[in-house]
C-alpha positions in Angstrom: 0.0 0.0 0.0 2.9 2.5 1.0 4.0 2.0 -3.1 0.3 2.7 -4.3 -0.2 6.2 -1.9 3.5 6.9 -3.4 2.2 6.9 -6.9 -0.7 8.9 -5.7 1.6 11.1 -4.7 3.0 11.6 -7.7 0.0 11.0 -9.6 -1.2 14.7 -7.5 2.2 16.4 -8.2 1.7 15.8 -12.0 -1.8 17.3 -11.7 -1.0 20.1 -10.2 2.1 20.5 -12.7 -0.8 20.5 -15.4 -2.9 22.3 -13.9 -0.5 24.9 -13.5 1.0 24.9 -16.7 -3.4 25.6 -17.9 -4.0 28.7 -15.8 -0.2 30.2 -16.3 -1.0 29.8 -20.2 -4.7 31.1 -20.2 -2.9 34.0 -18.6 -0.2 34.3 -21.3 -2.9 34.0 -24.0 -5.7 36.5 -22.7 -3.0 39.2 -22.3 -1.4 38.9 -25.9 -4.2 37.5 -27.7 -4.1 40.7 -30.0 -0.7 40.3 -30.1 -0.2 37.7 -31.2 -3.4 37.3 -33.9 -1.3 40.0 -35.4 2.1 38.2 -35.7 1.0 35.6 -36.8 -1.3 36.7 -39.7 2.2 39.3 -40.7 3.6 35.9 -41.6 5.4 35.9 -45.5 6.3 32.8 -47.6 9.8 32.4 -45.5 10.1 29.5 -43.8 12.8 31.0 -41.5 10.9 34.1 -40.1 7.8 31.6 -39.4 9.9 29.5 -37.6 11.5 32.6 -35.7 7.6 34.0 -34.8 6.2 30.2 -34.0 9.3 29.4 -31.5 8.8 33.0 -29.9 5.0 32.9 -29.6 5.8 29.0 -28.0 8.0 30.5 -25.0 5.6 33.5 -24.8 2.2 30.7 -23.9 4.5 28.0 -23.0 2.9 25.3 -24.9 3.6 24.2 -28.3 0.1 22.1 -28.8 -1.7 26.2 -28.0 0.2 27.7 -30.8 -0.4 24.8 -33.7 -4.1 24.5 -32.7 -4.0 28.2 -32.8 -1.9 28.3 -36.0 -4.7 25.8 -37.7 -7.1 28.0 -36.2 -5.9 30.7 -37.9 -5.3 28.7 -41.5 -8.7 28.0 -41.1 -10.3 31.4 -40.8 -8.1 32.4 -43.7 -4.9 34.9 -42.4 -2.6 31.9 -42.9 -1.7 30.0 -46.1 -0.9 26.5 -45.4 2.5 27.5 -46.8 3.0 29.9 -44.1 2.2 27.5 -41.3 4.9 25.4 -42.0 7.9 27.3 -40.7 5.8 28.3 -37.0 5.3 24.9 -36.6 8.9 23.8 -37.1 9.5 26.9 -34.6 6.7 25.9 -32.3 8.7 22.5 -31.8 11.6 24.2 -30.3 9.9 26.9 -28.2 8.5 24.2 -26.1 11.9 23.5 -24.7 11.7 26.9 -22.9 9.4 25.1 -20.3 12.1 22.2 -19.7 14.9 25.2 -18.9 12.5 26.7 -16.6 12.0 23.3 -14.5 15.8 23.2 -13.6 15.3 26.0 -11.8 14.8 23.2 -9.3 18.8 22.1 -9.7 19.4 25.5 -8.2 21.8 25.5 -5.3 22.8 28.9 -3.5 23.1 30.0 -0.2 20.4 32.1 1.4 23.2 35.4 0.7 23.1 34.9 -3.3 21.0 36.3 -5.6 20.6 32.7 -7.2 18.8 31.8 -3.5 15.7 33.7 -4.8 15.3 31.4 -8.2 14.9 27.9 -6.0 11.9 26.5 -6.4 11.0 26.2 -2.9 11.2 30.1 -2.7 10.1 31.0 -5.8 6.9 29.0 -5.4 5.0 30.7 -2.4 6.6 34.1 -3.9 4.6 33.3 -7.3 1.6 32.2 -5.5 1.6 34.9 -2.3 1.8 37.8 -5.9 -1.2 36.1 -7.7 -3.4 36.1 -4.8 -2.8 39.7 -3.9 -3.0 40.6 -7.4 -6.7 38.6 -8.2 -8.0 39.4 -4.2 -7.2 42.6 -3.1 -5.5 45.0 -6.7 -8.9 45.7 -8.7 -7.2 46.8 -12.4 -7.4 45.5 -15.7 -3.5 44.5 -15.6 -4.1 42.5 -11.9 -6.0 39.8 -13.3 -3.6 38.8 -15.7 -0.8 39.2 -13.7 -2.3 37.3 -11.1 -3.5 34.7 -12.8 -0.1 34.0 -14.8 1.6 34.3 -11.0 -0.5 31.6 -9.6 -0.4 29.2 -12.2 3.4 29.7 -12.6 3.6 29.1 -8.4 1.1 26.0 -8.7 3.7 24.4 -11.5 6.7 24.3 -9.3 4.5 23.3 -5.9 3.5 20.2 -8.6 6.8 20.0 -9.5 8.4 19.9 -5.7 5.6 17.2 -4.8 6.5 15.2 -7.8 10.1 15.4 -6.8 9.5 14.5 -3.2 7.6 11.5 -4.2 10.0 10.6 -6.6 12.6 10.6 -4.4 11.2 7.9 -2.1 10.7 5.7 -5.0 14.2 6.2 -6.2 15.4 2.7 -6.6 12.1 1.6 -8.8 12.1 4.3 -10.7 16.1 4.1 -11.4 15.0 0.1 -12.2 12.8 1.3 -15.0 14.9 3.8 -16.8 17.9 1.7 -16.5 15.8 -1.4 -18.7 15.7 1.3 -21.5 19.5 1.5 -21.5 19.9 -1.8 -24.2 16.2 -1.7 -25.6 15.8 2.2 -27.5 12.5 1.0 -29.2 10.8 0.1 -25.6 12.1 3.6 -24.9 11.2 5.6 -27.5 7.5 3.6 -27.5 6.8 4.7 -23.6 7.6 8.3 -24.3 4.9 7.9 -27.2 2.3 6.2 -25.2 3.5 8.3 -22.1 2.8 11.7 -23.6 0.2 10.4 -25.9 -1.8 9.9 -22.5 -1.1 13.1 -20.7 -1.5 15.4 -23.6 2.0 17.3 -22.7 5.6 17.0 -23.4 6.4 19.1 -21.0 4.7 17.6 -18.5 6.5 13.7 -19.3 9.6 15.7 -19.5 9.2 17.6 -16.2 8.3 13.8 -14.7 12.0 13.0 -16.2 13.5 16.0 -14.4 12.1 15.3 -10.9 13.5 12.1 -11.1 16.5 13.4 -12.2 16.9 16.0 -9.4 16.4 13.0 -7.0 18.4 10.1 -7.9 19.9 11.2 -11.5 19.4 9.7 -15.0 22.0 8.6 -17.4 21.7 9.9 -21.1 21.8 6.3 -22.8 18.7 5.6 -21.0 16.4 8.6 -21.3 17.7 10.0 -25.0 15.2 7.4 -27.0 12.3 8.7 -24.2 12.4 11.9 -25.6 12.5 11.5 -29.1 9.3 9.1 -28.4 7.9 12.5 -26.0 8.2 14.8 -29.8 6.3 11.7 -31.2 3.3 11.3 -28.8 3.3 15.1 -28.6 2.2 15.5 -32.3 0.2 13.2 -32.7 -2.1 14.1 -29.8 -1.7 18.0 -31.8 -3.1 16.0 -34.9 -5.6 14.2 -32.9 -7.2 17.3 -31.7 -6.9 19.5 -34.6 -8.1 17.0 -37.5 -11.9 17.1 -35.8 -14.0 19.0 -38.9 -10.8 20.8 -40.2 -10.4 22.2 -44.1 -7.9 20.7 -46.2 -5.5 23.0 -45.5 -5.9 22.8 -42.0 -5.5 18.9 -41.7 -2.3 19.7 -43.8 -0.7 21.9 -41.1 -0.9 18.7 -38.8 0.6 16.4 -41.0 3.5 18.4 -41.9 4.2 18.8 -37.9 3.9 14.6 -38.1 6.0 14.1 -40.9 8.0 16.7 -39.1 9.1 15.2 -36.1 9.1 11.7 -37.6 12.0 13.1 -40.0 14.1 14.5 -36.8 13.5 11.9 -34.4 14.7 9.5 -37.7 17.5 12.4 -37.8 18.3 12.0 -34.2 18.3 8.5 -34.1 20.8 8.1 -37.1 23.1 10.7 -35.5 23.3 9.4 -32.2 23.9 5.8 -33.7 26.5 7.4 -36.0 28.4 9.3 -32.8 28.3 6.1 -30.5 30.0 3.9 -33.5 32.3 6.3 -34.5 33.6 7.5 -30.6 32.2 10.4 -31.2 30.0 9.9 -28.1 32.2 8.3 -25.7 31.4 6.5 -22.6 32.0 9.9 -20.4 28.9 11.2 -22.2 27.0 7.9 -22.9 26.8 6.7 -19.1 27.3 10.3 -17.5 24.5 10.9 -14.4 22.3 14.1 -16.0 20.2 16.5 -13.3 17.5 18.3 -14.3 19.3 20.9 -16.0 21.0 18.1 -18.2 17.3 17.0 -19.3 16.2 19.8 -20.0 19.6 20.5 -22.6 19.4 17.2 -24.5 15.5 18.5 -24.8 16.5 21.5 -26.0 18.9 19.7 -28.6 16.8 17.4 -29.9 14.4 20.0 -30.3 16.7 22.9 -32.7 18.9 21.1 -34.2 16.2 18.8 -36.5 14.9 22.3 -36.7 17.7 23.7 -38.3 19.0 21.1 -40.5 15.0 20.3 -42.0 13.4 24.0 -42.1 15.3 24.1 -45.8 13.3 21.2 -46.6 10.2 22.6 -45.7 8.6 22.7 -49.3 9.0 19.6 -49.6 7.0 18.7 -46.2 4.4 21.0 -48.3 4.7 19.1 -51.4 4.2 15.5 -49.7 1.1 16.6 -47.1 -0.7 18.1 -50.4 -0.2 14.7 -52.3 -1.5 12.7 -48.9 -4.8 15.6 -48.4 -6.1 16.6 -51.7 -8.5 19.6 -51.9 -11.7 19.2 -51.7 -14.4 19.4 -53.8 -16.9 22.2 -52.6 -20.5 20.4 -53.9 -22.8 23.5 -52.2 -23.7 26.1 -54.9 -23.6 28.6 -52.3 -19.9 27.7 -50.7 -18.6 31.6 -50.9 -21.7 32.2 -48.2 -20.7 28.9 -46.3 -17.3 30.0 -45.9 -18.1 32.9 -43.7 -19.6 29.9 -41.0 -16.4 27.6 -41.5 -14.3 31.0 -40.4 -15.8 30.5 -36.8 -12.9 27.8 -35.4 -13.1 26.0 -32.1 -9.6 25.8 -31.9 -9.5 29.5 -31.0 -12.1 29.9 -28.1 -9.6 29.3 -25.5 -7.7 32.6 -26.7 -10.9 34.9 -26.3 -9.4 37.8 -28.1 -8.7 35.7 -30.7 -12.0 34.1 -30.7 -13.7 37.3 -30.4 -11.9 38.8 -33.3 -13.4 35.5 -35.4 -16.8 36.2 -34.2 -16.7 39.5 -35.0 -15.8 39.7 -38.4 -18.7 36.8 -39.2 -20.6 39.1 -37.6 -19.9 42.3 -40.0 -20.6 40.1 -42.9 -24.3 39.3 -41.3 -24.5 42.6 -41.6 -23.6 42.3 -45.3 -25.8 39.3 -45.9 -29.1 42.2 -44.2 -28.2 44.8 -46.5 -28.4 42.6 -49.5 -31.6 41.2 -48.2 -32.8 44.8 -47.1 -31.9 46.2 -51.0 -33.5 42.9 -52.4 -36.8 43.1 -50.4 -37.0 47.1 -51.7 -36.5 46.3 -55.3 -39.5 43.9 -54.7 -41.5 46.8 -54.1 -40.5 48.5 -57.3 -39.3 45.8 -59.6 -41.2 42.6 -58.4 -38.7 39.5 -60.2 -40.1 36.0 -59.2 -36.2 34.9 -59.3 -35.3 37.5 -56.0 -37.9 35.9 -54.4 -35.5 32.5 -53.7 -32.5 34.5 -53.3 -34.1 36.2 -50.4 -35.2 33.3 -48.6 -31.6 31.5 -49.3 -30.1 34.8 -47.6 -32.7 34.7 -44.4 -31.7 30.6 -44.1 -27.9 31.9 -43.8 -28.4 34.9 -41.8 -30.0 32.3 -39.2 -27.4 30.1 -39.3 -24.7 32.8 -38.9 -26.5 34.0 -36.2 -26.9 31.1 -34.4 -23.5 29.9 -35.0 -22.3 32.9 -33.6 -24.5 32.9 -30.7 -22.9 29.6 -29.8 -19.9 30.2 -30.2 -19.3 33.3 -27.9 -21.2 31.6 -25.8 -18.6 28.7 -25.8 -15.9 31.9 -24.7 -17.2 32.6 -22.1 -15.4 30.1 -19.7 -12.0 31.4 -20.9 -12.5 34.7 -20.3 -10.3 36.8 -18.0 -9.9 40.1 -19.1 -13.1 42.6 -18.3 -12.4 44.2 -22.0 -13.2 40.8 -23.6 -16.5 40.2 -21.4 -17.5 43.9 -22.6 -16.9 43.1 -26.7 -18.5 39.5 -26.0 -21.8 41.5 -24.6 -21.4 44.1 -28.1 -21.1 41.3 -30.4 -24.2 39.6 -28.5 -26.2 42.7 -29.1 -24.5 43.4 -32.5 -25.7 39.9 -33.9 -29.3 40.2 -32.8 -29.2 44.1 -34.3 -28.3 42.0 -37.8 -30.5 39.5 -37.4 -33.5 41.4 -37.0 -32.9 43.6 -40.1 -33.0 40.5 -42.0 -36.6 39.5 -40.7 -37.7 43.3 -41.6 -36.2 42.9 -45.1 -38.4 39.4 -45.1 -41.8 41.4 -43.7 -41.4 43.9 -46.3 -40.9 41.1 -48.8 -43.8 39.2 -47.6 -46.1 42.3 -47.5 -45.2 43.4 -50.9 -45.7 39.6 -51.9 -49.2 39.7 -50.3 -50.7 43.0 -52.2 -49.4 41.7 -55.2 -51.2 38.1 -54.8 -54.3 40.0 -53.9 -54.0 42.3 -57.2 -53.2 45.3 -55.7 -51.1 47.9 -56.0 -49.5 50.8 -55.0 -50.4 54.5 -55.8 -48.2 57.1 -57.8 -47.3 59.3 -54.7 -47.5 56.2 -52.7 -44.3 54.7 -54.4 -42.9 58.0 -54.7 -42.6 58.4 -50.9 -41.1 54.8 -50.5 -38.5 55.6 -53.0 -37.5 58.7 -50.5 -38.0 56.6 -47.1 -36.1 53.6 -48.5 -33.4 55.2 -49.8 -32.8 57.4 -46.1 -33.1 53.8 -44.6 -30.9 52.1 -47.2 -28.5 55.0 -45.9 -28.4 54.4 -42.1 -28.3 51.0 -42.8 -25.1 51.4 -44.7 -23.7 54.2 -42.4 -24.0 52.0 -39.5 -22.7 48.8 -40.8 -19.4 50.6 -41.9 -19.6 52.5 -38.4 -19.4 48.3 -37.3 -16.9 47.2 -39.9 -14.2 50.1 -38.9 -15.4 50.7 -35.3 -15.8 54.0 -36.3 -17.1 56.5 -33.0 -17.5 59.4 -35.7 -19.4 57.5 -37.6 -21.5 55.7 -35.1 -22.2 59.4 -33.8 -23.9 60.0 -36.9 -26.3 57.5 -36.7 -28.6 59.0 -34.5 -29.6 62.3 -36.3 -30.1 60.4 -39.3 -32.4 57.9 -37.2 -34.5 61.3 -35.7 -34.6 62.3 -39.3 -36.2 59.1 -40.8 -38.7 59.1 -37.7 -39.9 62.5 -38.4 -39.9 61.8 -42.4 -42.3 58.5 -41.7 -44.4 60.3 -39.3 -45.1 63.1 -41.9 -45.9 60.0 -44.8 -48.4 58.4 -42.7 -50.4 61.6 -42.8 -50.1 62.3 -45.7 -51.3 58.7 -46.6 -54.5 59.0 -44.1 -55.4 61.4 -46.2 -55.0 59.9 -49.6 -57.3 57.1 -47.7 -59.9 59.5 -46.6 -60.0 60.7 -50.2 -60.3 57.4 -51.7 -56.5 58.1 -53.7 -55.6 54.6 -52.2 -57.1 51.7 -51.5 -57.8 49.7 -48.4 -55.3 46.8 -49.3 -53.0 49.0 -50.5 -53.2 51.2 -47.9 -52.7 48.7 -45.0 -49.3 47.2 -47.3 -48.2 50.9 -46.8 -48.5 51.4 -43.2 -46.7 47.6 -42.8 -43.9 48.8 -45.2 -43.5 52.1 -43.3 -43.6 50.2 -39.7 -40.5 48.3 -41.1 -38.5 50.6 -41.8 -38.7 52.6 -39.3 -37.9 49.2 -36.9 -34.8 49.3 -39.5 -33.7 52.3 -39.2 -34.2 51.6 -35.0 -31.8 48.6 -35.2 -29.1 50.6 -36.9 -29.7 53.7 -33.8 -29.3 50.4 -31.6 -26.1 48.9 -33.1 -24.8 52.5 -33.1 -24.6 53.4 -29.4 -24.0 49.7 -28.4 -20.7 50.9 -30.4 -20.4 53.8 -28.4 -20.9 52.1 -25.6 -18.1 49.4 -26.2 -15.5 52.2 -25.5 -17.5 54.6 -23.2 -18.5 53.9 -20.0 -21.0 56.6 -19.4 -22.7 55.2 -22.3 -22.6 51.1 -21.7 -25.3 49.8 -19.7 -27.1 53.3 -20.1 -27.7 53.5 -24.0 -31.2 54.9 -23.5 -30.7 57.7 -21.7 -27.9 58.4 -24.0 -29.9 59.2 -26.8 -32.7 61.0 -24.4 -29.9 62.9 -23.5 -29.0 63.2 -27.3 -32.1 64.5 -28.6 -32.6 67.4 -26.2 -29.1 68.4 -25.9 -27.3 71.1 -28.2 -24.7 69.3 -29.3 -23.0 71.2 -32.0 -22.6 67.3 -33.9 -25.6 66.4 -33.5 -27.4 69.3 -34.4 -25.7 69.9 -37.6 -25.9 66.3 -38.8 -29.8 66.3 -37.6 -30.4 69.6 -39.7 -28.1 68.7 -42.9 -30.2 65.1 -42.7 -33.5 66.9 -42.6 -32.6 69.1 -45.3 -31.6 66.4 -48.0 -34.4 64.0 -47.7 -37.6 66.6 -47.1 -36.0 68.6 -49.9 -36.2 65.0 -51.7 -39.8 64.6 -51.1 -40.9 68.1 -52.0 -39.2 67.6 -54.9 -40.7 64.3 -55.7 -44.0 65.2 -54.5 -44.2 68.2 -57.2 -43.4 65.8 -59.8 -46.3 63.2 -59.3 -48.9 65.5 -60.9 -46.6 66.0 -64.3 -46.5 61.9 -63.9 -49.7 61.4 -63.7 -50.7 63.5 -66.6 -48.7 62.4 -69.2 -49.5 59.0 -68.1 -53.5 59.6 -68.4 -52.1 61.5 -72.7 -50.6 57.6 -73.0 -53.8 55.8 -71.9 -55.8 58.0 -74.4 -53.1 57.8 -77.1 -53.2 53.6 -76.7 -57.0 54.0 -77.0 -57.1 55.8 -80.3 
């Protein structure tokens, strides 16, 4: 029993070592999210400055499995070429050694008078932990969070790391036993770091199990070189495992290439180890020598650049073999330029949220592409009915549901990994943005559908009738587009001038539906007809009330006097004097009542030379 609460020991050490290594990294990532989004996607053709930019963003999260899902991630939404992917994994692979040099800190031995004494584990553990809790518990900023959280996981690493090693160290003797039967047998070895790491989803973690037993009793290199070539193995293959689930062609290439990869250099190692042993080139001194943790960690580190070196100028052809293994495929759905906008939205992302969120909110701009087309299309029904449009509408309303329910999902799926109170505030926009989009596509669909219903009853509309819609549609079509692009550039100038325009439109509608009660009360239009009108007008102005929405959500993304308080913003707004807002109200006003005068004058002219052409037809 005393072996099997040993084990458990250990067993608890290695969970708190992963556990650790999670939280320090969700850390990492919600802090340079941005950051790194932006390196990566800067990315040329050159294999070298890849594999520069993949080993740096690898130290920066300390994982190399975070930045080739992410890499895939972003290969899938479209700011990497496959071809660019291939030198940050080859550098992703070596930055993963950083973790290994930061484990020997545990080799460190200094009295309590040097500088070094502050880098032990034992010391720099509760330091790391005592700073995070301060930092999350009692320092309220946007920067303490982080901080904290990248403190606590970095102290709950080496507290796994010290329990590891004190369990270790009472099973000395067995463990020696084991490592010592890999000495003469390479391939038993090389298999257990495979399964090893295959089962604990970390090379860092198997390799940080091989350093605590090496700070405790030592290992010799003949018997632990083959167990890390096996830990690169498992390590990509578990990388392949996870990112293969629904990837693109190009995306399931990235993970081959990092198989084919580290199959090439552990072959590579293999060879030149074999080669130095039979040539004396690695002597005994080096072949039997007792390695600490910092000796681990080294041959890691070796193992991990030099392949890197010598095969990143045979990276093309890494390329040319995963594209002969994963074909492209063949896109069968008619509408796959539309379907690609929901393919953007990658999984692989949502544990970086600003990543994530970035994803999510480009798919959601192009909703608000997918509403204007329907909004423009449901308007031309009204003037230029085409049987044809009618499909094309109700394709677009069948994709702006699934966009929007796909988004809704997945910044829903965020949420867990968010830290940072600037993503939980963007996360609430894009809600609000999506349902802003959403519902301008159903008001494009009513207006189709009331226009579809007058004309199956044999209806239509009036002269002046048709001439007002032309003005009211137009100033709609206009905010529409004013607050889209306000979305698309996160524009606060341009979000600013949503309002007026919205004020505008309000009074413009207001002054039609009079004018159309009393074209009713004459008998100018009829009953159908009429009721069509007053449902067209009701849309639009719940249009042109989205886009005042989506505006001062935007506003308040950035302002907090304005988020969580939007309506009494634009109380505030209306009866202010705001030099912007007054100006933009009364140029707004100007242009489209101008526009209807002007129409208005015309319909008489109309409607005379059209009663010359009936009597002209009849002669």
């Amino acid at each position: 029993m005393e072996m099997f609460y040993r084990i458990v020991s250990m067993l608890g050490g290695l969970a708190l070592f992963l556990y650790g290594m999670h939280i320090m990294g969700d850390g990492l990532k919600s802090s340079s999210g941005g950051a790194l989004k932006a390196v990566l996607a800067k990315v040329t053709d050159k294999p070298v400055k890849g594999f520069l930019l993949g080993m740096l963003v690898t130290c920066m999260i300390q994982s190399s499995t975070a930045t080739i899902v992410l890499t895939v991630g972003l290969v899938g939404a479209g700011f990497l070429n496959f071809r660019q992917s291939i030198g940050i994994v080859l550098g992703a692979n070596v930055g993963t050694a950083i973790t290994a040099q930061i484990i020997r800190l545990m080799d460190v031995q200094a009295g309590s008078g040097s500088i070094l004494y502050f880098f032990k584990s034992d010391n720099l553990a509760p330091m790391a932990l005592i700073l995070g809790i301060v930092m999350l518990m009692f320092i309220h900023t946007k920067a303490s969070g982080t901080v904290g959280t990248i403190s606590m996981g970095f102290g709950i690493l080496f507290v796994g790391l010290m329990n590891m090693s004190s369990a270790v160290g009472t099973m000395g003797d067995s463990l020696s036993g084991l490592l010592t039967s890999f000495e003469g047998n390479y391939i038993l070895g090389f298999l257990s770091g495979v399964l090893v790491t295959g089962i604990i989803q970390s090379s860092s973690a198997v390799v940080g199990i091989i350093q605590s037993v090496a700070s405790s009793v030592g290992v010799r290199f003949c018997a632990i070189f083959a167990v890390i070539v096996g830990v690169n193995i498992g390590d990509c293959l578990t990388t392949f495992l996870v990112c293969r689930l629904g990837a693109k062609s190009e995306q399931i290439r990235t993970t081959l290439v990092h198989i084919i990869y580290n199959v090439c250099a552990a072959i590579l190692v293999f060879t030149a180890v074999g080669i130095g042993r039979a040539t004396g080139l690695i002597g005994d001194d080096i072949w039997f020598a007792t390695m600490r943790s910092g000796g681990v960690a080294n041959v890691h580190g070796l193992f991990r650049l030099v392949p890197a070196v010598v095969l990143l100028p045979f990276s093309g052809l890494f390329a040319n073999l995963a594209e002969k293994i994963v074909p492209d495929r063949i896109e069968e759905n008619e509408d796959s330029e539309y379907e690609q906008y929901l393919r953007e939205l990658d999984v692989r992302l949502i544990e970086n949220p600003r990543l994530a969120l970035d994803e999510s909110e480009q798919l959601i701009g192009r909703m608000g592409e997918v509403a204007i087309h329907n909004y423009k299309a449901s308007i031309q029904q009204i003037f230029n009915f085409e049987e044809a449009r009618e499909t094309r509408i109700d394709q677009r309303e069948n994709l702006l549901d699934r966009m929007a329910d796909a988004s809704n999902k997945y910044i829903l799926a965020i949420s867990p990994h968010i830290i940072l109170e600037a993503d939980r505030r963007n996360q609430s926009f894009q809600y609000k943005a999506l349902t802003c989009f959403e519902r301008i596509g159903d008001l494009a669909v009513n207006i189709r559908n009331n226009m579809k219903s007058l004309r199956e009853s044999g209806e239509f509309f009036s002269d002046t009738a048709l001439a007002e819609l032309q003005v009211i549609s137009g100033a709609v079509g206009d905010i529409l587009a004013l607050a889209e692009d306000a979305y698309q550039t996160n524009s606060i100038v341009k979000a600013k001038k949503v309002e007026p325009l919205e004020e505008v439109i309000d009074e413009l509608i207001v002054k039609m539906r009079d004018m159309h009660t009393r074209r009713m009360v004459t008998g100018q239009c009829k009953v159908l007809g009429g009721i069509a009108f007053q449902n067209v007008l009701l849309n639009l102005e719940r249009v042109s009330d989205q886009c005042s929405d989506l505006a001062v959500y935007l506003l308040g993304r950035s302002d907090d006097r304005i988020n969580g308080r939007e309506h009494l913003y634009i109380e505030n707004i209306h009866h202010s004097q705001d030099p912007v807002y007054q100006s933009e109200f009364a140029a707004n006003y100007e242009k489209y009542f101008d526009m209807l005068d002007d129409i208005m004058k015309e319909i008489p002219e109309k409607q005379e030379k059209k009663k010359e052409q009936e009597k002209e037809k009849k002669k």
